[in-house]
DSSP file (Angstrom, degrees, kcal/mol; ACC not computed):
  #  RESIDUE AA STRUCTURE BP1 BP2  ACC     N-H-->O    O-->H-N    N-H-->O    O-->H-N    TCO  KAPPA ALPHA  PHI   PSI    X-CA   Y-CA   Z-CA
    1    1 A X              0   0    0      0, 0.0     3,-0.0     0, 0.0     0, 0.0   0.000 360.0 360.0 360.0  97.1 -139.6   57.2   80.4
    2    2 A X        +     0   0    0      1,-0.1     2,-0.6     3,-0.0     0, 0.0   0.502 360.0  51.6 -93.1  -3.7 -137.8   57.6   83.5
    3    3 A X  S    S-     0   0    0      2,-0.1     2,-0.2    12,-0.0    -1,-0.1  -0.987  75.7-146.4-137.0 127.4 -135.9   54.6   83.8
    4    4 A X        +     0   0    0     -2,-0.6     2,-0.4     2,-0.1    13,-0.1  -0.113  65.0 104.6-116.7  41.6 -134.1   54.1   80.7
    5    5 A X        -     0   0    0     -2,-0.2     2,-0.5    10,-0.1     9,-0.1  -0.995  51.9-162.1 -91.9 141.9 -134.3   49.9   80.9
    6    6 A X        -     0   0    0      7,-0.5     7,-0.7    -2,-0.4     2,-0.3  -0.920  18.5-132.7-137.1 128.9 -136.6   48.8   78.7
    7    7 A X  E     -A   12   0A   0     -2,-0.5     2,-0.3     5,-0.2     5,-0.2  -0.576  32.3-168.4 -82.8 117.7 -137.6   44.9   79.7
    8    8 A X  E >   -A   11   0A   0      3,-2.9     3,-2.0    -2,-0.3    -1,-0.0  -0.901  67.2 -38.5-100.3  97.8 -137.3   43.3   75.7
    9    9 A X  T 3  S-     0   0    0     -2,-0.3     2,-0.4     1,-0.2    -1,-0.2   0.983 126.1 -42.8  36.5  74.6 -138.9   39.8   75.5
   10   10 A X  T 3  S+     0   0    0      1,-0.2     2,-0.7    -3,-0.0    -1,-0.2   0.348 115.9 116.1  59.2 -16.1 -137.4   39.1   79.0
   11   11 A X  E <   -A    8   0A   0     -3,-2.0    -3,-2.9    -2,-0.4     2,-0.5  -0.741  55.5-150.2-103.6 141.6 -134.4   40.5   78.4
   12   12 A X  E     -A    7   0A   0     -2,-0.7     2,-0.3    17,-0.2    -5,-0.2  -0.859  12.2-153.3 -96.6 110.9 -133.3   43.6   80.4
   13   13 A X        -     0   0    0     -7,-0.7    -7,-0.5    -2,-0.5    17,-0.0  -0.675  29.6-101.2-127.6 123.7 -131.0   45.8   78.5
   14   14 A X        -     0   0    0     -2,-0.3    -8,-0.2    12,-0.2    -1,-0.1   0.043  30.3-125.8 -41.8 151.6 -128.5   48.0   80.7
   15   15 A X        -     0   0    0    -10,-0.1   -10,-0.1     1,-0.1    -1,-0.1  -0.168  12.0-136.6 -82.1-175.0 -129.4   51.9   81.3
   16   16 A X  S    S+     0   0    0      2,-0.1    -1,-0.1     1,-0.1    -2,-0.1   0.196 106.4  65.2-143.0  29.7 -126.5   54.5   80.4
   17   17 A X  S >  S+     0   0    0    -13,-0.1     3,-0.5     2,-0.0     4,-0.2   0.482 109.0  37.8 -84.8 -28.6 -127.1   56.4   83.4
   18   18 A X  T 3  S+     0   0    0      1,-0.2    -2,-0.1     2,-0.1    -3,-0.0   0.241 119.0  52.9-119.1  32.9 -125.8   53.0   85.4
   19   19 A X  T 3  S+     0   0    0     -5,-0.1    -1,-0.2     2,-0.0     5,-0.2   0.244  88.0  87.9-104.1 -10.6 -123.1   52.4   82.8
   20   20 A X  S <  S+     0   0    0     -3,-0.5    -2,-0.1     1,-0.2    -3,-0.0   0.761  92.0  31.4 -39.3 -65.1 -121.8   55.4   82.9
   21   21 A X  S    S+     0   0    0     -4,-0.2     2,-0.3     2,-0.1    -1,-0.2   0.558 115.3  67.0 161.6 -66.3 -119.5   55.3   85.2
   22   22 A X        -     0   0    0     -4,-0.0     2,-1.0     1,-0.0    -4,-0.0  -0.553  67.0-137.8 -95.4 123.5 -118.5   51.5   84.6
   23   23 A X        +     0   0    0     -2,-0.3     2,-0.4     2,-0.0    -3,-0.1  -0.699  38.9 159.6 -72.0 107.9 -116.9   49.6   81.7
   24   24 A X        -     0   0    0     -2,-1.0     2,-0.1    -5,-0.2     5,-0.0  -0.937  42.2-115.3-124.0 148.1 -119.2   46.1   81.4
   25   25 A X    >   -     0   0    0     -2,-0.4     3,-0.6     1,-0.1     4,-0.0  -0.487  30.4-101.3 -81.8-174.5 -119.0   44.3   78.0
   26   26 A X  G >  S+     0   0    0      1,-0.2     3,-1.6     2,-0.2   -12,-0.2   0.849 123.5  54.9 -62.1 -55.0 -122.4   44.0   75.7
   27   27 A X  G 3  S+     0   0    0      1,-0.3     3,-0.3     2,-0.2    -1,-0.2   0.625  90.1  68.1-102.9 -16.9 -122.7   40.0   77.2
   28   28 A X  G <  S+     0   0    0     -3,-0.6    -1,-0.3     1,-0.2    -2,-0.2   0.681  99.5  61.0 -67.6  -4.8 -122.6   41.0   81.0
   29   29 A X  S <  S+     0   0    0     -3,-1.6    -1,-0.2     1,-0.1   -17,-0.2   0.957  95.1  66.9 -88.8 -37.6 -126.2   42.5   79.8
   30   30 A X  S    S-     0   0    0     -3,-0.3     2,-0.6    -4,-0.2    -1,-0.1  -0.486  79.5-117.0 -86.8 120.2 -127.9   39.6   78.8
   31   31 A X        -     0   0    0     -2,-0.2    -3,-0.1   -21,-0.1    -2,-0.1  -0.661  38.5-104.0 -60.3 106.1 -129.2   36.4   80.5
   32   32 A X        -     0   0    0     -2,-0.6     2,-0.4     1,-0.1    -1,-0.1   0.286  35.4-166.5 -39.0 144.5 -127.7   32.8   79.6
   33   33 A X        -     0   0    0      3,-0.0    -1,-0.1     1,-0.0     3,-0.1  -0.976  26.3-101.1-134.1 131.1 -129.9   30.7   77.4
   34   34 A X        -     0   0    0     -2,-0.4     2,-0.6     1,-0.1    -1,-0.0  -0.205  40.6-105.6 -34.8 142.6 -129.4   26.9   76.8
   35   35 A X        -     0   0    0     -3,-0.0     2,-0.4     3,-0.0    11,-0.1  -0.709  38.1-157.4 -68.2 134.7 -127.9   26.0   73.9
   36   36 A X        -     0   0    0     -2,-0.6     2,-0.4     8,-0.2     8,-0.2  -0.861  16.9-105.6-110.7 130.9 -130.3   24.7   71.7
   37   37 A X        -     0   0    0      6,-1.7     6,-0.2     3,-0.8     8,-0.0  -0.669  10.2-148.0 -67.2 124.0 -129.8   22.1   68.5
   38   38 A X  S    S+     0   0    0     -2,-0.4     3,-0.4     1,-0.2    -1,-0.1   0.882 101.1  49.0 -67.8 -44.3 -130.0   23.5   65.6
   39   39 A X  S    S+     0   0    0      1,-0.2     2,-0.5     4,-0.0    -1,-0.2   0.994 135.5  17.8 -61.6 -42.3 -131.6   19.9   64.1
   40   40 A X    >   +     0   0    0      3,-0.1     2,-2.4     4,-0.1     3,-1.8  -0.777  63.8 179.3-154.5  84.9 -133.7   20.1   67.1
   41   41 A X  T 3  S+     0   0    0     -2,-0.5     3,-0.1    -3,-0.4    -3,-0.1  -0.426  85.2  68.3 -92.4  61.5 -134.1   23.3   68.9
   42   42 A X  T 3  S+     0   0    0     -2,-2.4     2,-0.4     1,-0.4    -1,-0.3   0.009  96.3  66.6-142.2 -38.2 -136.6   21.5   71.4
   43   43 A X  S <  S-     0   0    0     -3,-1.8    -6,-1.7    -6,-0.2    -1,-0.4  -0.724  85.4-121.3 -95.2 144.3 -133.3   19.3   72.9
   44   44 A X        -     0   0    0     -2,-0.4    -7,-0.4    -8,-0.2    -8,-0.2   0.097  32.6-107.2 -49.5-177.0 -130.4   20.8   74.7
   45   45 A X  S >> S+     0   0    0      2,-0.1     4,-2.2    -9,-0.1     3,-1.0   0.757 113.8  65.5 -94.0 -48.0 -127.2   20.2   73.2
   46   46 A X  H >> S+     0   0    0      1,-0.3     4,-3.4     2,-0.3     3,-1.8   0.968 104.3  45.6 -23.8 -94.1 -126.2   17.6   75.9
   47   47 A X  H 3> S+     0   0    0      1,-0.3     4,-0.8     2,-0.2    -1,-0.3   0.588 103.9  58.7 -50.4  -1.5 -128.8   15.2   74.8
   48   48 A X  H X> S+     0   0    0     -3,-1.0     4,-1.9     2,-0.2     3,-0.7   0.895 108.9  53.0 -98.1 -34.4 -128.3   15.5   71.0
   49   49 A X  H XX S+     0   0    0     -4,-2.2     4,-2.0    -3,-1.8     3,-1.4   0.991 110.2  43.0 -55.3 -69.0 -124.7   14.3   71.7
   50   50 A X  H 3< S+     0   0    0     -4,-3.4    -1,-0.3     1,-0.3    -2,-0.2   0.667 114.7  47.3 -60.4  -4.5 -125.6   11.6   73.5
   51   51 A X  H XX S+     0   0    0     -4,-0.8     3,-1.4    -3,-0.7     4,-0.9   0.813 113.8  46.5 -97.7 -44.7 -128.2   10.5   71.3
   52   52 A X  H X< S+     0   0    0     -4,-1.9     3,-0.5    -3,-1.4    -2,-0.2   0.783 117.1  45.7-102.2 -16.5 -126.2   10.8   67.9
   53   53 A X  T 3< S+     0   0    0     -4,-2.0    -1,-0.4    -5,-0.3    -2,-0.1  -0.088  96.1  72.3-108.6  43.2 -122.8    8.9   69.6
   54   54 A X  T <4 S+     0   0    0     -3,-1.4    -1,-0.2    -5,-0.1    -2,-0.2   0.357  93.7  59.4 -81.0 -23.4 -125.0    6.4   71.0
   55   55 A X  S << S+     0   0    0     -4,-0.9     2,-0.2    -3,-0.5    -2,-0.1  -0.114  76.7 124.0 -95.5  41.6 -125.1    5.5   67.3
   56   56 A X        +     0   0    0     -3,-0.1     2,-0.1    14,-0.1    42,-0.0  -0.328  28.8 154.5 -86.1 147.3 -121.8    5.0   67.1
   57   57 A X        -     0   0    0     -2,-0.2     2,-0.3    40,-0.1    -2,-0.0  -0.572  29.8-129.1-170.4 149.7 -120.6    1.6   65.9
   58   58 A X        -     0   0    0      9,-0.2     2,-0.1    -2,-0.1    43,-0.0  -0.725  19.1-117.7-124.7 164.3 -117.4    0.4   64.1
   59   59 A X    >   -     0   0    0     -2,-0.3     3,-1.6     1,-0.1     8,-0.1  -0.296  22.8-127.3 -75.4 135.4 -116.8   -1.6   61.2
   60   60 A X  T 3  S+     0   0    0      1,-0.2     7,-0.2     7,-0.1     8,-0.1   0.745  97.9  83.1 -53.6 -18.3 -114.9   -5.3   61.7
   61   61 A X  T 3   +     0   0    0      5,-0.1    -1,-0.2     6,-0.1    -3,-0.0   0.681  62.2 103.7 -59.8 -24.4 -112.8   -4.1   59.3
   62   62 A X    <   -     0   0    0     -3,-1.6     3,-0.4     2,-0.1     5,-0.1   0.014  69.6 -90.2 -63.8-177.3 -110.7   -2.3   60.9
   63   63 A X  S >> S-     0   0    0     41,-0.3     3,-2.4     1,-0.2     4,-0.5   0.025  84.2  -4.7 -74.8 164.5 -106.9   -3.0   62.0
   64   64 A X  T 34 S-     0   0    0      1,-0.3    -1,-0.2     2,-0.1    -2,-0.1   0.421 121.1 -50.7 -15.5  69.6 -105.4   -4.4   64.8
   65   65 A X  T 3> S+     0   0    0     -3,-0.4     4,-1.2    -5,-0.1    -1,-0.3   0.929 100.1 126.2  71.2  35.1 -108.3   -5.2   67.5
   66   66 A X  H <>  +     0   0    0     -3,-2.4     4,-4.2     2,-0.2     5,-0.3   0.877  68.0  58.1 -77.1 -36.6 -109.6   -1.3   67.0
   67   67 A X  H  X S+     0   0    0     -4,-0.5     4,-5.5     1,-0.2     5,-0.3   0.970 111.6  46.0 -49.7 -53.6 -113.3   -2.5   66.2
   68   68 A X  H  > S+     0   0    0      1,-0.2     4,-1.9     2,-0.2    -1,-0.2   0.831 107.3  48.6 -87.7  -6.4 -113.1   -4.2   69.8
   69   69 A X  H  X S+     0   0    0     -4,-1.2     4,-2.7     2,-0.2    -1,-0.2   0.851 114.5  50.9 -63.6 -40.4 -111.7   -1.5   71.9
   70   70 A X  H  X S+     0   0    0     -4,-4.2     4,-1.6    30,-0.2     5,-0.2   0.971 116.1  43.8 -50.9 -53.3 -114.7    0.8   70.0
   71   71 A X  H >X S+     0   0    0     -4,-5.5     4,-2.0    -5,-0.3     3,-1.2   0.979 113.7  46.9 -46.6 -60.1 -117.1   -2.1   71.1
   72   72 A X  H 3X S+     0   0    0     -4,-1.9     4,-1.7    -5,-0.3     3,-0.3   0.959 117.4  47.6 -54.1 -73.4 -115.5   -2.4   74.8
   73   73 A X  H 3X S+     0   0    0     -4,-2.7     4,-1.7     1,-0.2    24,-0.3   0.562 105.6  53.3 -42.7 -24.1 -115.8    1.6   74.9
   74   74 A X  H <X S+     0   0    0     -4,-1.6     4,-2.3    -3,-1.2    -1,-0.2   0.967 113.1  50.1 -72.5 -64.2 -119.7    1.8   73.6
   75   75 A X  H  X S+     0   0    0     -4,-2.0     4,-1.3    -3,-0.3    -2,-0.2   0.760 112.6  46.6 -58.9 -13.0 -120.3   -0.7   76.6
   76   76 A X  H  X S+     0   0    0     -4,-1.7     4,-1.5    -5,-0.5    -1,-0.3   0.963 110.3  49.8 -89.0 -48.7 -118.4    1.5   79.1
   77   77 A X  H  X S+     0   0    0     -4,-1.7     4,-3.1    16,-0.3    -2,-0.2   0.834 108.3  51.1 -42.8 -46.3 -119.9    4.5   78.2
   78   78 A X  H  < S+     0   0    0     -4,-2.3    -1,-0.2     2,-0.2    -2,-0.2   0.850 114.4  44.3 -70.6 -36.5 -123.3    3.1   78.4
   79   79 A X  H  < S+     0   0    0     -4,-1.3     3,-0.4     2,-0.2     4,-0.3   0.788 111.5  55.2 -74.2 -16.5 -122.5    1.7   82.2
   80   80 A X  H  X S+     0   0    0     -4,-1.5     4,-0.8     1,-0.3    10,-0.3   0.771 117.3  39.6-100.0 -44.9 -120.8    5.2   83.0
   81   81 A X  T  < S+     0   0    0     -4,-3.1     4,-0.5    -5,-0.2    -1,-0.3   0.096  84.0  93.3-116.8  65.2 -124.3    6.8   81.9
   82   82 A X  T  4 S+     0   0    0     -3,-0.4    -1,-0.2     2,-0.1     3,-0.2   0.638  97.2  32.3 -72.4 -53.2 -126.7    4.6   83.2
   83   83 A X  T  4 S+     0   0    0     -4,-0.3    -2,-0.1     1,-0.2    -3,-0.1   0.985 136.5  11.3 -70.8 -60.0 -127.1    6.6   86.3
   84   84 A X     <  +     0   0    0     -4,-0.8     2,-4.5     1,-0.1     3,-0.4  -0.256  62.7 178.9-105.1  49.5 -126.5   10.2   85.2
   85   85 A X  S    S+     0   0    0     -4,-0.5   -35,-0.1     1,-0.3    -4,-0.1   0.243  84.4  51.9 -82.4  43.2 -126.3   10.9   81.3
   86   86 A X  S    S+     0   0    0     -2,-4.5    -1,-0.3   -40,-0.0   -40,-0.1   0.157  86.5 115.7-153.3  52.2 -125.8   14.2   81.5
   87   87 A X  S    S-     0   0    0     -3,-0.4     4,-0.2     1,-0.0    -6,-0.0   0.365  77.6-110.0 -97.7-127.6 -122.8   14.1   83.9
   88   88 A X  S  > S+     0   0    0      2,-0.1     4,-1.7     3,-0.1     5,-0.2   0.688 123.5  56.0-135.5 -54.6 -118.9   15.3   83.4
   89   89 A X  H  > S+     0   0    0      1,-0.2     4,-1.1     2,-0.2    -8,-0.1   0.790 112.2  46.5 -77.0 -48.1 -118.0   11.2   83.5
   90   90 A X  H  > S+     0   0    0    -10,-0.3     4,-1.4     2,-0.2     5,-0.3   0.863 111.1  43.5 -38.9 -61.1 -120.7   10.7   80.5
   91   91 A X  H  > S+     0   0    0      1,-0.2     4,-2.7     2,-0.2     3,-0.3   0.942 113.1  55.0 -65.5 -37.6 -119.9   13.1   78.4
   92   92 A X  H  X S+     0   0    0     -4,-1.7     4,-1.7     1,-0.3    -2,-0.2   0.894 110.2  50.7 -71.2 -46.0 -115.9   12.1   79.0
   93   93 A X  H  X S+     0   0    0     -4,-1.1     4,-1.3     1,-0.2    -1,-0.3   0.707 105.8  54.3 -89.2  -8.7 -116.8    8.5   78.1
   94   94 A X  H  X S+     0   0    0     -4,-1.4     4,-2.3    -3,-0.3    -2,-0.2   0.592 105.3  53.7 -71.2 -26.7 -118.6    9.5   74.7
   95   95 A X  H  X S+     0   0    0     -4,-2.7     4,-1.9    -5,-0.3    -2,-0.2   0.844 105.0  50.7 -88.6 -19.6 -115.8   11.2   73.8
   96   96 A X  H  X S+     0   0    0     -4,-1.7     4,-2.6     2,-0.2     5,-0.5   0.948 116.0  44.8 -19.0 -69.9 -113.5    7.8   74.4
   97   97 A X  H  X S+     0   0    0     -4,-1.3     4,-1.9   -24,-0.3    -2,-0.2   0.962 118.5  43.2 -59.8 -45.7 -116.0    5.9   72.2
   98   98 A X  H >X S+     0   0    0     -4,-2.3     3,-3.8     2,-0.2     4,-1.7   0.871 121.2  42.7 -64.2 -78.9 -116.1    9.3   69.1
   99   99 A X  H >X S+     0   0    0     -4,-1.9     4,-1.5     1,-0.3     3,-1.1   0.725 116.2  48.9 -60.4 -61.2 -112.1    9.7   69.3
  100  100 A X  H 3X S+     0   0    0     -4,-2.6     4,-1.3     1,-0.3    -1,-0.3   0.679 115.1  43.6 -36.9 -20.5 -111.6    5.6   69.3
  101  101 A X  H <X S+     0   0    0     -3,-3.8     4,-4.0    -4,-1.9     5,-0.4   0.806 107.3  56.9 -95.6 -32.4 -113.9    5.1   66.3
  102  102 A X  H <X S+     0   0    0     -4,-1.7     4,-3.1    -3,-1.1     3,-0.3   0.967 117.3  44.5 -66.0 -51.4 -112.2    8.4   64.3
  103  103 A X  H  X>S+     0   0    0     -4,-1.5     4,-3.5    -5,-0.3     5,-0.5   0.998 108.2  49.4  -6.1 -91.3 -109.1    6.0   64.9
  104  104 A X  H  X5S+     0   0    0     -4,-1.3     4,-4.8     1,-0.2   -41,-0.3   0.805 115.5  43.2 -40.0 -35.2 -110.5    3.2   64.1
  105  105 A X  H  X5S+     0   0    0     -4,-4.0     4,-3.8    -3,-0.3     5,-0.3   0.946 111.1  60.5 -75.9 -43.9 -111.9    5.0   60.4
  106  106 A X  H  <5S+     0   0    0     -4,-3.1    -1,-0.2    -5,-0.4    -2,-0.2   0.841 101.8  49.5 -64.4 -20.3 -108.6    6.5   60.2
  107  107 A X  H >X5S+     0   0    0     -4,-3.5     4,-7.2     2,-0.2     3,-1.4   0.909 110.4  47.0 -16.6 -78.6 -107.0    3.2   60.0
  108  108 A X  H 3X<S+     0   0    0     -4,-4.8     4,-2.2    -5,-0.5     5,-0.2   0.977 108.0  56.5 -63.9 -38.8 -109.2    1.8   57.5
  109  109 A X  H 3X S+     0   0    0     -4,-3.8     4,-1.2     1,-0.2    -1,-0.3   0.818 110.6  45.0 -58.6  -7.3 -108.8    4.9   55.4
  110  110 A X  H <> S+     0   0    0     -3,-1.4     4,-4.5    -5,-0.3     5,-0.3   0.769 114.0  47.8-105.4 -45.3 -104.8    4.4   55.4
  111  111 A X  H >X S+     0   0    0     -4,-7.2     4,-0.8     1,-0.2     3,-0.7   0.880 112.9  53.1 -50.5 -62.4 -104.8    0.5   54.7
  112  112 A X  H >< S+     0   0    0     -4,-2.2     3,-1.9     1,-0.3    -2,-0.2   0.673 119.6  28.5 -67.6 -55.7 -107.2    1.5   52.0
  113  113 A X  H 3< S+     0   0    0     -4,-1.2    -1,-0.3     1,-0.3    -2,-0.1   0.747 107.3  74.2 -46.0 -49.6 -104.7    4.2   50.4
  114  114 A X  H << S+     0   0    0     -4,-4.5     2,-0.4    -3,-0.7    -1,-0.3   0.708  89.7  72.9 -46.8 -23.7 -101.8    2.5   51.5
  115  115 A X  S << S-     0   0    0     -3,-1.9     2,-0.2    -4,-0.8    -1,-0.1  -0.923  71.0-139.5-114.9 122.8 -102.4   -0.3   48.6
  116  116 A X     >  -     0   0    0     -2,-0.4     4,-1.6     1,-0.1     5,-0.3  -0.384   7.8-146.0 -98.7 110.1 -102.0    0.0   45.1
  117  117 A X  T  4 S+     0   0    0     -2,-0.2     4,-0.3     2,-0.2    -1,-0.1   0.692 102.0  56.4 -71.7 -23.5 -104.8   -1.7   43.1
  118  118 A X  T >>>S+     0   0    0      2,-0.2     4,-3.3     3,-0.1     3,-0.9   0.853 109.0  47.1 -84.5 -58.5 -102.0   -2.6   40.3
  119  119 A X  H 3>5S+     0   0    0      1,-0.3     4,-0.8     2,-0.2    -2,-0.2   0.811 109.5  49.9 -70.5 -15.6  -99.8   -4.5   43.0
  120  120 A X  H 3X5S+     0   0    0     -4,-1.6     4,-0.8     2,-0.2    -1,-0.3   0.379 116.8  50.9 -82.8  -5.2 -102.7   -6.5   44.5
  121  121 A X  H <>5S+     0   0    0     -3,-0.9     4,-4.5    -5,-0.3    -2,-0.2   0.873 114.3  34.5 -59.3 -62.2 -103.3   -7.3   40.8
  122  122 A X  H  <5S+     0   0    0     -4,-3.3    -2,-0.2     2,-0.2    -3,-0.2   0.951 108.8  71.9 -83.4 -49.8 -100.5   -8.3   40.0
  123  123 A X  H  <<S+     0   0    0     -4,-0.8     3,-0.3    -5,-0.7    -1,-0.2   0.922 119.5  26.1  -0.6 -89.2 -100.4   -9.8   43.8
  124  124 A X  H  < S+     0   0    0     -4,-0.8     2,-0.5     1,-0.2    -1,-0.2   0.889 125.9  42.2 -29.5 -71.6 -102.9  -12.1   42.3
  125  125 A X     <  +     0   0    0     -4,-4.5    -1,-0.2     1,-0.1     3,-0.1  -0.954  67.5 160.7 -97.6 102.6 -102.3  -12.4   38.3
  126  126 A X  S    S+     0   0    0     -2,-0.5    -1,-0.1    -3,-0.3    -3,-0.1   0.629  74.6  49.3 -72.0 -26.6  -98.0  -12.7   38.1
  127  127 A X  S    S+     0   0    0     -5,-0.1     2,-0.4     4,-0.1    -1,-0.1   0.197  83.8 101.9-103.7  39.7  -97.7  -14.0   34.9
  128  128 A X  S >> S-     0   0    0     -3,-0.1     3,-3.2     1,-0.1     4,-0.7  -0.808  83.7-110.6 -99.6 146.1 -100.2  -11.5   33.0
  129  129 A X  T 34 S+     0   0    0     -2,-0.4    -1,-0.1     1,-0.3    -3,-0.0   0.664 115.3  65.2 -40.7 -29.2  -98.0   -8.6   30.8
  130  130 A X  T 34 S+     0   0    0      1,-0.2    -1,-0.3    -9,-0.0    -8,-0.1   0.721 104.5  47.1 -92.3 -20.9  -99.1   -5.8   33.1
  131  131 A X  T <4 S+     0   0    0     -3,-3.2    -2,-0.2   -10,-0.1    -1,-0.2   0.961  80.4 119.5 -97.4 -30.9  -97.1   -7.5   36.0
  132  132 A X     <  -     0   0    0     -4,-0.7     2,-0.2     1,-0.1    -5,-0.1   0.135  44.1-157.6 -66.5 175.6  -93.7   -8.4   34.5
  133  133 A X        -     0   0    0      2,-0.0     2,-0.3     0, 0.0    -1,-0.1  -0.811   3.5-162.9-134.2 139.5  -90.6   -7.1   35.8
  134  134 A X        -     0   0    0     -2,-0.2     2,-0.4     2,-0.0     0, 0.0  -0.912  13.4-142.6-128.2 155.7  -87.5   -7.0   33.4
  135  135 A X              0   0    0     -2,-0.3    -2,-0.0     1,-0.0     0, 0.0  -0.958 360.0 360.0-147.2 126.9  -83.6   -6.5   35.2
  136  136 A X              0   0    0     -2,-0.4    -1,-0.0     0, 0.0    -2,-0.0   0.328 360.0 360.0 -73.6 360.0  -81.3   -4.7   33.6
């Protein structure tokens, strides 16, 4: 063995006669590989984003017009990757539509917290025992 790389499933692993000399880290040795999905190690990473925020959609419930800025945003995103969807402009407008719906859910989660199941009770029923109010 005179040449002391030794080709491992395609990958070529540095000698330490032509490292000697040179500091290189561990990564400089090794060729880049796609990323790969872990649900689906057959797709890039690219497409499994765009596939799982294409199934994006927000609830009516939410708060002041957020449902229809997520709606406006789905449709922009979709015109922005019509041509290329796996450009810089795409990805940038999927990430509009994911931060504008994580809005929108954090919304509904704060109305929902914000209100007191006894005071929209009482909201309701006023003259039932559980609601009065006595002044001192």
């Amino acid at each position: 063995m005179s040449s002391m790389a030794s080709p491992l499933s395609g990958i070529h692993l540095p000698s330490a006669a032509s490292s000697a000399g040179t500091k290189s880290s561990p990564t400089t040795a090794f060729t880049p590989l796609i990323q790969r999905s872990l649900l689906s190690p057959t797709r890039s990473l690219i497409s499994k984003r765009t596939i799982r925020l294409m199934a994006v959609y927000s609830a009516p419930t939410s708060p002041e017009g957020i449902s229809e800025k997520v709606s406006e945003s789905i449709k922009k995103a979709e015109e922005t990757c019509e041509g290329d969807p796996k450009s810089g402009e795409c990805a940038a407008a999927w990430d509009e539509v994911e931060e504008l719906s994580a809005a929108a859910s954090h919304a509904r989660d704060r109305a929902k917290s914000s209100s007191d199941p006894l005071e929209n009770y009482c909201k309701d029923n006023p003259e039932v025992k559980e609601c009065r109010t006595y002044e001192d």
